[in-house]
N, C-alpha and C positions, 0 to 999 in steps of 0.2 A: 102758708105760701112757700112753694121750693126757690128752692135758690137756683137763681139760672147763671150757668159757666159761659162765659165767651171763649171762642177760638185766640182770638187776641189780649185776652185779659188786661183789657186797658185801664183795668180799676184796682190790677197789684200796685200798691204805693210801695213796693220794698224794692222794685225795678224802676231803677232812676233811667237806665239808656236802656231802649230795647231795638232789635229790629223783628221784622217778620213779616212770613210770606203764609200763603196758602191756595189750594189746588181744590179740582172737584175730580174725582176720578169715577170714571165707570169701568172697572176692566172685570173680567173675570173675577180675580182673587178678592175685588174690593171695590165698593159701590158708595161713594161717599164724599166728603169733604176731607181734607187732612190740611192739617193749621203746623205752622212751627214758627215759635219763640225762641230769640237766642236773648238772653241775661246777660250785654253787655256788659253793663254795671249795675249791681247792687247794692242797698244798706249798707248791709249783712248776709254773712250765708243764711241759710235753712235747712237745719239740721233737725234728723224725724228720727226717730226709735222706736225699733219693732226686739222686741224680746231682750236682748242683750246686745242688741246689735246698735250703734248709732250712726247714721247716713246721711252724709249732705247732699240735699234732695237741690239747693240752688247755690250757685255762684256765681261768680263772673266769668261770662261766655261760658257759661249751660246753655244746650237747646231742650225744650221740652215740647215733642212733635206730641200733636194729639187727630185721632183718630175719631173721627164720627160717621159713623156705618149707616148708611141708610135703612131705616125700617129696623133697627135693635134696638133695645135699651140699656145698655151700654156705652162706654165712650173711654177710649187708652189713651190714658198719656205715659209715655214714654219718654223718662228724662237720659238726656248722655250728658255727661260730663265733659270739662274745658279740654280732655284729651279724645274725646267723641266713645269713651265706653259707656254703656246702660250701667245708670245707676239704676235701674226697677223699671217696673210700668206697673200704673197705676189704676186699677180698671173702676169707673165709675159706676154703678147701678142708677139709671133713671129713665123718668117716665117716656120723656120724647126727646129727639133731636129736631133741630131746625135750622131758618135763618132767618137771620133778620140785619135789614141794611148791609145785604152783602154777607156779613160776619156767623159763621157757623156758632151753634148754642147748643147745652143742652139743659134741660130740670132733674137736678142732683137729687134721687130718692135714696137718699142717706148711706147706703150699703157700700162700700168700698173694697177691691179687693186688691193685696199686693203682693205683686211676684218678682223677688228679687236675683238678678244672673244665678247664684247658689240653685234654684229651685225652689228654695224656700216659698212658701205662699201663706199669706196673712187675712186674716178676713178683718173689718174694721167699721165700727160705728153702727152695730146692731143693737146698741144702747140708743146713740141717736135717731134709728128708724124705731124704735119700741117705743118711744118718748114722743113721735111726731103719732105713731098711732093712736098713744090711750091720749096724745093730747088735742085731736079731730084733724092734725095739718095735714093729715092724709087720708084718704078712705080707705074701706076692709079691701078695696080691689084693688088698691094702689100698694096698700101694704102686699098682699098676696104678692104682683107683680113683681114688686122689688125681690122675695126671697125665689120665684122660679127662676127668675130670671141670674140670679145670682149661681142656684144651684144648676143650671143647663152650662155658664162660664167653667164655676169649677170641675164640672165634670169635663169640661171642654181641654181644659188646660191638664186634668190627671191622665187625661189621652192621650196629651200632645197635639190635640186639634184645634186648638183658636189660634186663626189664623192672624190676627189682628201682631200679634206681638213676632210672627213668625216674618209679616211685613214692614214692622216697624222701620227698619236700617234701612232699606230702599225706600220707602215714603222721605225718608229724611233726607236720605240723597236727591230724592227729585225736588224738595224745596229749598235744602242750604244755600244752592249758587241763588236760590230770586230771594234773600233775603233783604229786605230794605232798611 
């Protein structure tokens, strides 16, 4: 079974105060839903490590705008920080996006990729998609999907063509003020 992400993540227990809004957009650049979370108050932070690097991915008053593109399989989240700079964006690999009861979703197929301001880029949890493969929770077509779809992103982003992260800052502007 995938794990399916909500827009709202109303099932992080480490955000005690949240607010959040969310939009359907059709324009040009972007054809989709976009969700944003602010981390009023949390726990604790969430601090993640990529190489030698350590980054706190959550704190009090983070927003983390997430991005669901109609018809990809893919999904960005885009964390800023309590001073509104990107701490990364986050790109998910999975099967479908949707909705349901209103609330934008998608089914996480294990594959993660992360791009932090630097340019640095990390690929992440190709042990976890090789584990759901030899262990049946995905099919050979699902598997397949996850790694093209993976390699059409990265190639996207060594171009400087994925546009999702290039929109991130103005998605978030257009949801901060309706934050509830």
């Amino acid at each position: 079974m995938l794990k399916r992400k909500y827009g709202n993540r109303v099932d992080w227990r480490r955000v005690e105060q949240r607010k959040y809004s969310q939009s359907h957009l059709n324009t040009k650049e972007f054809q989709g839903y976009i969700t944003l979370l602010k981390t009023v108050k949390v726990k604790e932070p969430l601090i993640t490590r990529y190489g030698d690097k350590e980054i706190c991915i959550v704190d009090n008053g983070y927003l983390w705008l997430q991005q669901f593109p109609s018809g990809k399989h893919h999904s960005v989240t885009t964390m800023f920080d309590a001073n509104r700079d990107i701490v990364q964006w986050y790109i998910d690999i999975c099967l479908e996006i949707g909705i349901e009861d209103g609330i934008p979703w998608m089914d996480d197929l294990f594959l993660d990729i992360v791009v932090l301001p630097s340019g640095e880029i990390f690929l992440l949890d190709e042990d976890e998609l090789e584990r759901a493969y030899k262990n049946g929770m995905i099919s050979e077509s699902m598997y397949d999907l996850a790694w093209k779809e993976c390699s059409e992103v990265r190639k996207q982003l060594q171009d400087d063509e994925f546009m999702l992260i290039k929109l991130a800052s103005e998605h978030k502007r257009m949801l901060e003020s309706e934050l509830k």
